[in-house]
C-alpha positions, 0 to 999 in steps of 0.5 A: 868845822876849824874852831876859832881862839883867841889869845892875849891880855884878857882887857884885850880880848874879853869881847870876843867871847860875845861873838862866841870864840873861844878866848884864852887870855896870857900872862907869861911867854911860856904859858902862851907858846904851851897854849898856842902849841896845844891850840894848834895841835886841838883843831884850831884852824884860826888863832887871832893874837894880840899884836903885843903877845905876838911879838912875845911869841915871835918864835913860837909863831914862826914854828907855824908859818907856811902851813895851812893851819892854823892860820896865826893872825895878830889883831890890836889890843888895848895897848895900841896898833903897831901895825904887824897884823896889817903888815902880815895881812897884806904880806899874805895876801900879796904872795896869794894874788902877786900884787900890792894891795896897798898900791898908791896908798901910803906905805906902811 
């Protein structure tokens, strides 16, 4: 079975580690491209990140798009929603089934 992580401020995510995921919480760009990078490499299938660290990231993340694993997917932290981990849900989703999921709502 694929571990799960978690990276970003610590405010941010200290309440995953309830839910029994493993929590790494960054302060600079290049700690977090080096733990993301060593996540990837260490049998992590899922790695949720921080919207904010995400866009930090940007480049790291890229390296990753269009594998299996692990999957990169960007949650809210306590500094707001900016709507990228909605956005690159729904893109995902939309290339697997071909269709909108958002039809007839607004658009984001």
């Amino acid at each position: 079975m694929s571990k799960i992580a978690v990276m970003g401020d610590y405010d941010s995510i200290y309440g995953f580690a309830a839910l029994g995921l493993d929590t790494y919480p960054v302060e600079t760009k290049e700690e977090g491209t080096q733990l993301l990078k060593r996540l990837a490499e260490n049998g992590y299938g899922i790695i949720y990140m921080t919207e904010k660290l995400g866009d930090t990231l940007k480049t790291a993340r890229e390296e990753y798009m269009g594998r299996i694993s692990p999957a990169i997917i960007l949650i809210p932290g306590v500094s707001g929603n900016t709507g990228e981990g909605v956005k690159g849900v729904k893109g995902s989703v939309e290339q697997a089934v071909g269709s909108d999921i958002l039809f007839g709502e607004d658009k984001q």
